[in-house]
N, CA and C atoms as an extended XYZ file, in Angstrom:
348
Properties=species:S:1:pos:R:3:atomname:S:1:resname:S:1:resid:I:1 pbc="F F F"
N        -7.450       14.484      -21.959 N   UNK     1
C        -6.315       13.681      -21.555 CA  UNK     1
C        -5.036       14.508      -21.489 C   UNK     1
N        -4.957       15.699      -22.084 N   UNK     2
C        -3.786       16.860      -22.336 CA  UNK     2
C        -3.753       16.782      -20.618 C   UNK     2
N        -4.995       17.518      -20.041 N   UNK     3
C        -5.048       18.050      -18.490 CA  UNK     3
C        -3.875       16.641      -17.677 C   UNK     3
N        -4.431       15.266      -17.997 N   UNK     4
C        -3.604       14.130      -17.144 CA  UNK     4
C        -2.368       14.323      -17.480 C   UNK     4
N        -1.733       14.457      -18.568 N   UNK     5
C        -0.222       13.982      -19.297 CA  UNK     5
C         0.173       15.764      -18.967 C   UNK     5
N        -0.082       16.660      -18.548 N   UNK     6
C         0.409       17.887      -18.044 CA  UNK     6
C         0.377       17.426      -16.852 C   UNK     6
N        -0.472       17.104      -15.812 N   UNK     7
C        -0.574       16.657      -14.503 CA  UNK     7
C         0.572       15.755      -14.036 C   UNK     7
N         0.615       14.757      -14.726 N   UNK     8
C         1.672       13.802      -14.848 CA  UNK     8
C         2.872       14.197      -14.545 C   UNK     8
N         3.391       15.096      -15.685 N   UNK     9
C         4.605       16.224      -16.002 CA  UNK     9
C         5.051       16.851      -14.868 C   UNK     9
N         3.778       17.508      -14.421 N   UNK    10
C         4.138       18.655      -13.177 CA  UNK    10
C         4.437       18.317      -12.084 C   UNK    10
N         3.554       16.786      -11.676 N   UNK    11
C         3.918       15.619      -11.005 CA  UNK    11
C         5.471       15.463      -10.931 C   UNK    11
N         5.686       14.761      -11.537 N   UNK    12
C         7.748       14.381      -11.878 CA  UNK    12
C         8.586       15.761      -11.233 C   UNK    12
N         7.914       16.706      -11.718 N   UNK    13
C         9.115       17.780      -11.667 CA  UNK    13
C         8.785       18.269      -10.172 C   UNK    13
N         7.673       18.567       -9.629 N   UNK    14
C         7.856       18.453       -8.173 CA  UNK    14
C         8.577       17.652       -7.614 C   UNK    14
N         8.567       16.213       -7.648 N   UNK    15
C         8.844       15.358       -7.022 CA  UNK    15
C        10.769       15.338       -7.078 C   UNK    15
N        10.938       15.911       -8.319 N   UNK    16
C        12.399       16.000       -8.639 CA  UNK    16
C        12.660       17.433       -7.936 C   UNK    16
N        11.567       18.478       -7.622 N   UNK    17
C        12.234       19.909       -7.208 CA  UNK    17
C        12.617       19.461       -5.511 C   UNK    17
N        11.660       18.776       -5.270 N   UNK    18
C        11.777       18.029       -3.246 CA  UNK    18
C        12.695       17.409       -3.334 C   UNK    18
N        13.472       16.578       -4.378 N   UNK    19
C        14.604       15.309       -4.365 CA  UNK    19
C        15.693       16.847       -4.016 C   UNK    19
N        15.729       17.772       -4.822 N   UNK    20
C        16.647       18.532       -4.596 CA  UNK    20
C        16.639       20.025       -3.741 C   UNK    20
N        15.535       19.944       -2.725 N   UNK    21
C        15.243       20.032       -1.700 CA  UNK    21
C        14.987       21.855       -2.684 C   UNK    21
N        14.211       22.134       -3.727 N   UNK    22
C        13.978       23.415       -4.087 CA  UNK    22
C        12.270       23.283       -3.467 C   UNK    22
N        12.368       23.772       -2.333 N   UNK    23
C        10.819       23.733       -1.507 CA  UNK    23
C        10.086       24.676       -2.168 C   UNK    23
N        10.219       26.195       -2.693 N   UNK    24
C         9.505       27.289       -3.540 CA  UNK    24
C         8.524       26.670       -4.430 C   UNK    24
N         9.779       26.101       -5.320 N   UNK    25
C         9.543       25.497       -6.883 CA  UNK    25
C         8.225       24.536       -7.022 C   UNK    25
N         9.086       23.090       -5.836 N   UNK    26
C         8.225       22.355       -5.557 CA  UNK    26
C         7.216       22.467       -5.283 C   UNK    26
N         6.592       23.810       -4.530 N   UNK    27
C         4.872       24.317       -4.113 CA  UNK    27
C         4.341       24.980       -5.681 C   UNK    27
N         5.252       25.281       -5.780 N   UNK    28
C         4.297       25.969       -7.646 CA  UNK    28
C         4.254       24.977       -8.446 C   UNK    28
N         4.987       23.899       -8.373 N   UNK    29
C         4.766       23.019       -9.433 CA  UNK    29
C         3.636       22.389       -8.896 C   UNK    29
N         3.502       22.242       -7.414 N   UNK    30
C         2.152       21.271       -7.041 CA  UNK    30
C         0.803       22.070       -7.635 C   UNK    30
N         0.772       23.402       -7.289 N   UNK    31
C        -0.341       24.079       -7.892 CA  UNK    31
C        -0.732       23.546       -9.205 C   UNK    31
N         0.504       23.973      -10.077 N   UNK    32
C         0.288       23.907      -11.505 CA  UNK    32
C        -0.606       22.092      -11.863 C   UNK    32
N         0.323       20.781      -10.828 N   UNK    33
C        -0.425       19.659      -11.280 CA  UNK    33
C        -1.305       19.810      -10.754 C   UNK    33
N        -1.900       20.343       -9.553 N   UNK    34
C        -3.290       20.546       -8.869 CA  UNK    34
C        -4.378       21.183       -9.990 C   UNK    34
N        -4.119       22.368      -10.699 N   UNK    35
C        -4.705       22.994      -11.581 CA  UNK    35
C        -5.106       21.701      -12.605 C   UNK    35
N        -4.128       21.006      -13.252 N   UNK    36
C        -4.102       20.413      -14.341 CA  UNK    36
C        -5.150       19.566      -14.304 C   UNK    36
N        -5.081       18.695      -12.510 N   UNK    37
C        -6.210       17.535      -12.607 CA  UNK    37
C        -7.422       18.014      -12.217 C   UNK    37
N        -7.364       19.176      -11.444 N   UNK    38
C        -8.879       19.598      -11.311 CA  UNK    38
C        -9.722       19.946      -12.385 C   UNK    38
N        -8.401       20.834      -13.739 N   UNK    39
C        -9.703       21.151      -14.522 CA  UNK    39
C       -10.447       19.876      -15.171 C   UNK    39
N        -9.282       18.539      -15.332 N   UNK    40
C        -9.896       17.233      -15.754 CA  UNK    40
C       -11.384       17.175      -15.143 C   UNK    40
N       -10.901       16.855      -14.160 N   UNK    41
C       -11.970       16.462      -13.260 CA  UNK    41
C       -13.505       17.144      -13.201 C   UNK    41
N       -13.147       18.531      -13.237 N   UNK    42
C       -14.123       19.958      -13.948 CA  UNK    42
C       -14.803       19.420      -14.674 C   UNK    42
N       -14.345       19.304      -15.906 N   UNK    43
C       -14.694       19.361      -17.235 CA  UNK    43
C       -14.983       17.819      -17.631 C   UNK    43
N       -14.392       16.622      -16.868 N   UNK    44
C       -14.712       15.425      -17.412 CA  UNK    44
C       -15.913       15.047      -15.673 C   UNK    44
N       -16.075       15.291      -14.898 N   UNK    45
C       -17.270       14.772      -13.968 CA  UNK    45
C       -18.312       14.707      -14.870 C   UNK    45
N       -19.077       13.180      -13.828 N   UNK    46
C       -20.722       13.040      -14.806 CA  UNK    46
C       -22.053       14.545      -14.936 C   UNK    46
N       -22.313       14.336      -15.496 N   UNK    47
C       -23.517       15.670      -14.798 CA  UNK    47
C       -25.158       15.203      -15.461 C   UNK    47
N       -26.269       15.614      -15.484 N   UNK    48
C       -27.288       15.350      -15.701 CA  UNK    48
C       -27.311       14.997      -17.026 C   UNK    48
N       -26.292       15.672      -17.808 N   UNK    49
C       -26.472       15.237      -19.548 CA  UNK    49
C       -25.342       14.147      -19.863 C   UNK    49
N       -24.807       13.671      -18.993 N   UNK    50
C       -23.942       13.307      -19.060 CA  UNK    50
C       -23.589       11.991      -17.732 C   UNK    50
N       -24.401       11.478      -17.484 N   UNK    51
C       -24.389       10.624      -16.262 CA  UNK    51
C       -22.995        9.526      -16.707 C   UNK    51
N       -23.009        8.842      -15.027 N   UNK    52
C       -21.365        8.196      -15.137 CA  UNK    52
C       -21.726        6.902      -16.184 C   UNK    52
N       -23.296        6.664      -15.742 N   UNK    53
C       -23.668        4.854      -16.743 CA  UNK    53
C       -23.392        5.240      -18.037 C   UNK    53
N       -22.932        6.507      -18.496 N   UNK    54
C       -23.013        6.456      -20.336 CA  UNK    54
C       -21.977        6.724      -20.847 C   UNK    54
N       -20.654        6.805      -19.210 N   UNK    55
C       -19.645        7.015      -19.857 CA  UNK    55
C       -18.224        5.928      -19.773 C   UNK    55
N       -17.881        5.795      -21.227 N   UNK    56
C       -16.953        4.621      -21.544 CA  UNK    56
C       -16.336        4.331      -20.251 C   UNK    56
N       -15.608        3.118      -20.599 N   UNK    57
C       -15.127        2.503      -19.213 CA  UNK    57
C       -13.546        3.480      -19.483 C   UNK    57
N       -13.023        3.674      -20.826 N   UNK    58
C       -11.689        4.385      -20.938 CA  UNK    58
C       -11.729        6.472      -20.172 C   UNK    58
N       -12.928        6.760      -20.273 N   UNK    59
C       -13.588        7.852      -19.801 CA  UNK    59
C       -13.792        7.741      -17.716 C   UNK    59
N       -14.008        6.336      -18.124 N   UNK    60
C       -14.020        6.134      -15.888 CA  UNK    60
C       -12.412        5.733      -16.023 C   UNK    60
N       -11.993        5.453      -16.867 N   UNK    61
C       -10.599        5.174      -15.905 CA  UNK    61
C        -9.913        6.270      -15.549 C   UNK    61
N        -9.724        7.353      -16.532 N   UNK    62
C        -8.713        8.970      -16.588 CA  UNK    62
C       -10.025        8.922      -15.636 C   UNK    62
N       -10.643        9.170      -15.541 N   UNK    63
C       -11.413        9.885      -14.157 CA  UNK    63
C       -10.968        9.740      -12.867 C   UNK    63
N       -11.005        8.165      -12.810 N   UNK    64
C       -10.754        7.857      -11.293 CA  UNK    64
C        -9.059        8.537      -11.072 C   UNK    64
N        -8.347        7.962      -12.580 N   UNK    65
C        -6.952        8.634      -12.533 CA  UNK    65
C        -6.913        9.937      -11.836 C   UNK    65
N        -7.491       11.165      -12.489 N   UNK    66
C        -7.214       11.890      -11.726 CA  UNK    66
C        -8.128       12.645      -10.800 C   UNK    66
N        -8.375       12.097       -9.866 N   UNK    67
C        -9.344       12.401       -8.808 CA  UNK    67
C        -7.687       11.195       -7.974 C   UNK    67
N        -7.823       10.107       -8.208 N   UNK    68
C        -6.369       10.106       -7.342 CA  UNK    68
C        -5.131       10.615       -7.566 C   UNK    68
N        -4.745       11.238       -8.339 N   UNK    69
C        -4.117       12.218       -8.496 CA  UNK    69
C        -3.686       13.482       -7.845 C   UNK    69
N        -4.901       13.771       -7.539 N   UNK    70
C        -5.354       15.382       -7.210 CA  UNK    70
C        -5.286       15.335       -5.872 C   UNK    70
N        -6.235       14.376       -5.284 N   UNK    71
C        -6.498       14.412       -3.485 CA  UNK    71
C        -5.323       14.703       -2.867 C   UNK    71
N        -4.321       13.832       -3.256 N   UNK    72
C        -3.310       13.479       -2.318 CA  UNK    72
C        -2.621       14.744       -2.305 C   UNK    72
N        -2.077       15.298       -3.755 N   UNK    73
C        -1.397       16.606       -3.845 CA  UNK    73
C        -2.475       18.061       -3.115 C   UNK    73
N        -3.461       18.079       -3.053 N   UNK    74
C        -4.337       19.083       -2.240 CA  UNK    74
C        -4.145       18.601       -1.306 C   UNK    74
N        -4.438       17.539       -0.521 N   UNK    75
C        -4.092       17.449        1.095 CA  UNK    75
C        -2.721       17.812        1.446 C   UNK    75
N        -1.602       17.460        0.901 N   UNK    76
C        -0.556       17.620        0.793 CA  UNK    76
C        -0.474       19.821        0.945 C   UNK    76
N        -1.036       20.242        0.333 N   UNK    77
C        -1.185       21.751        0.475 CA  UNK    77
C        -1.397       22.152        1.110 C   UNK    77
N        -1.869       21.815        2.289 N   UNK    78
C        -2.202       22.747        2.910 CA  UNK    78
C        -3.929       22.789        3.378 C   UNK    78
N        -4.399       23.307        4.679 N   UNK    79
C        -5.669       23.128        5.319 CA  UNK    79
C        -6.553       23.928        4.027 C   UNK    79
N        -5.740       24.849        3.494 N   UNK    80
C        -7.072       25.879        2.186 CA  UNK    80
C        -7.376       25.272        1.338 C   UNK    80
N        -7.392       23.776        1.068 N   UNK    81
C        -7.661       22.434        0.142 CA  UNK    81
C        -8.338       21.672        1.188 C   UNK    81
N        -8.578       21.688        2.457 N   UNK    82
C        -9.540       20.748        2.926 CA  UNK    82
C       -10.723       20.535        2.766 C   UNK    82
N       -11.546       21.262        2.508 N   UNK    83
C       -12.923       21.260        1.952 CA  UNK    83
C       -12.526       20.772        0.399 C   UNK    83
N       -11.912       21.404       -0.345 N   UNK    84
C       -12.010       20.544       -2.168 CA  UNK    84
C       -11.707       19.127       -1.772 C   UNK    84
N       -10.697       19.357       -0.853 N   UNK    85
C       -10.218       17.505       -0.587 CA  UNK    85
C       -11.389       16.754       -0.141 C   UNK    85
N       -12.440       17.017        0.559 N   UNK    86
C       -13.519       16.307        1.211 CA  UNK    86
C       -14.351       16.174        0.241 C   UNK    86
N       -15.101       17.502       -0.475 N   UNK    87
C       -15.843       17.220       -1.556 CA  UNK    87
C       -15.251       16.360       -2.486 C   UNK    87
N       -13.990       16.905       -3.234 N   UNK    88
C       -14.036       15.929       -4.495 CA  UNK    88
C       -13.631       14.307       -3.964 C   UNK    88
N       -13.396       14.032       -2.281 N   UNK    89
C       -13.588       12.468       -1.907 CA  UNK    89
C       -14.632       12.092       -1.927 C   UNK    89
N       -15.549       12.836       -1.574 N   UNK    90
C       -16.611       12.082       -1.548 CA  UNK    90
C       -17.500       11.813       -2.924 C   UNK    90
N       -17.127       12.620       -4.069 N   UNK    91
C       -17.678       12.145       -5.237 CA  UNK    91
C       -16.694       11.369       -5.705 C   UNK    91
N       -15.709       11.281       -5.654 N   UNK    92
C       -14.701       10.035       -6.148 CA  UNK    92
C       -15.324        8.744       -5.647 C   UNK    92
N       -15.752        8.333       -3.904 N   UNK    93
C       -16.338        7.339       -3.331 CA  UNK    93
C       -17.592        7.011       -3.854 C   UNK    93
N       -18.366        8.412       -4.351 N   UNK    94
C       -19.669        7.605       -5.052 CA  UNK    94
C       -19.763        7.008       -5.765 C   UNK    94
N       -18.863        7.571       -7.099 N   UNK    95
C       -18.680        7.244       -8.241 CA  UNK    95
C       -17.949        5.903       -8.068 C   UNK    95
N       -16.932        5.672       -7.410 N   UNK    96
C       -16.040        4.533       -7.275 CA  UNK    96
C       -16.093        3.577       -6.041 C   UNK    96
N       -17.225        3.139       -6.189 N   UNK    97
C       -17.274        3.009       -3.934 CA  UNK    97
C       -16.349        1.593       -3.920 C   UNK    97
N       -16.194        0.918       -4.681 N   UNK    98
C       -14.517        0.212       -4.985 CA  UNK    98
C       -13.218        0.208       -5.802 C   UNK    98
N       -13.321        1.484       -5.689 N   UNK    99
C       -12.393        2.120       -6.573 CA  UNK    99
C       -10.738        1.239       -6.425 C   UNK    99
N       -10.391        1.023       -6.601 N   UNK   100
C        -8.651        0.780       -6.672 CA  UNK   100
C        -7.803        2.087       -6.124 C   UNK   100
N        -8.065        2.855       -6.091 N   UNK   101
C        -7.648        3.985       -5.155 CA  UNK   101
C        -8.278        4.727       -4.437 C   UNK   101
N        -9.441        3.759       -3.394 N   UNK   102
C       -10.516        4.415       -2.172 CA  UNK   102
C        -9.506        4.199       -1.213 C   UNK   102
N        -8.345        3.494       -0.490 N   UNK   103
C        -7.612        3.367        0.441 CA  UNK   103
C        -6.915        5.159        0.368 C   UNK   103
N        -6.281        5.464       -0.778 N   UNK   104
C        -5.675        6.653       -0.920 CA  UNK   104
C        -6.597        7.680       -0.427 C   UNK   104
N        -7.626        7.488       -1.263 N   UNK   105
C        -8.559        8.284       -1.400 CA  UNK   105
C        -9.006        9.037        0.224 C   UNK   105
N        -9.292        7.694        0.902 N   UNK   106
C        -9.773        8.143        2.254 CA  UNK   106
C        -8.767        8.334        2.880 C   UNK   106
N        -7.172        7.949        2.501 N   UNK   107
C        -6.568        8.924        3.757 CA  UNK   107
C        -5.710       10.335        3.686 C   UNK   107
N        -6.291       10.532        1.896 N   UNK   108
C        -6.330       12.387        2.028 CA  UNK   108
C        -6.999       13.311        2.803 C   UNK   108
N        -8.545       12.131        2.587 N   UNK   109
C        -9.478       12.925        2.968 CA  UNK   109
C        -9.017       12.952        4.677 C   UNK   109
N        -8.399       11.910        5.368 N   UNK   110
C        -8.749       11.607        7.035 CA  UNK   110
C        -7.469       12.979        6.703 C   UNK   110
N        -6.679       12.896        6.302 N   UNK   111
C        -5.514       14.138        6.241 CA  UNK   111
C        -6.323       15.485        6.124 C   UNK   111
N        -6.941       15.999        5.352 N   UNK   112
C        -7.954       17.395        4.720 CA  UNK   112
C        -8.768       17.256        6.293 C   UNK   112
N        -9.565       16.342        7.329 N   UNK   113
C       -10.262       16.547        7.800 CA  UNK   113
C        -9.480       16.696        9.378 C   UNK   113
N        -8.192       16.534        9.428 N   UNK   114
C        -7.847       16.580        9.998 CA  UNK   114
C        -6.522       17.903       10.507 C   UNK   114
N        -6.247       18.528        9.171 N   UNK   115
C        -5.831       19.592        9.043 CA  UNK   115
C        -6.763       21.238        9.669 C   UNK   115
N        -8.364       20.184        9.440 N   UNK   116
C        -9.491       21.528        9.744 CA  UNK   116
C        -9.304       21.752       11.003 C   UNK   116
């Protein structure tokens, strides 16, 4: 949960470096929240020892959290995030195929697929 509440953080302060039009800043800070939610996402995805049915519903929520999190700021980057943007949509959609943030979700991805 450190990775979300850093993500979060890095979140704000981009969003405050663009309010004050520091465009540099604002691209390193996106990295840094990009970094933050991917490693979530890394390190908290289901895997064979670990499938999504065994994991708490407080464990799917920071999940879905940041997988919407992440998309939007990688599409937002640039075409060298279109492929992570497609993959990690389409395991966000499996995992969540009514997710509360599949509308977002798919129009990073129509953004990432459309950048290619």
């Amino acid at each position: 949960e450190l990775d979300l509440m850093l993500g979060d953080i890095h979140r704000r302060r981009m969003a405050a470096e663009e309010a004050m039009n520091l465009k540099k800043q604002a691209e390193e800070t996106r990295g840094l929240a990009m970094a933050s939610y991917q490693t979530f996402v890394m390190s908290h995805a289901p895997s064979a020892e670990y499938p999504a049915n065994k994991m708490t519903p407080a464990e799917l929520t920071n999940l879905e959290r940041a997988y919407s999190s992440l998309l939007p700021l990688m599409a937002a980057a640039g075409k060298e995030h279109s492929p992570d943007v497609l993959k990690y949509g389409e395991d966000y959609l499996a995992l969540f195929p009514d997710g509360k943030h599949k509308t977002e979700i798919q129009n990073a991805m129509n953004q990432a697929r459309a950048q290619q």
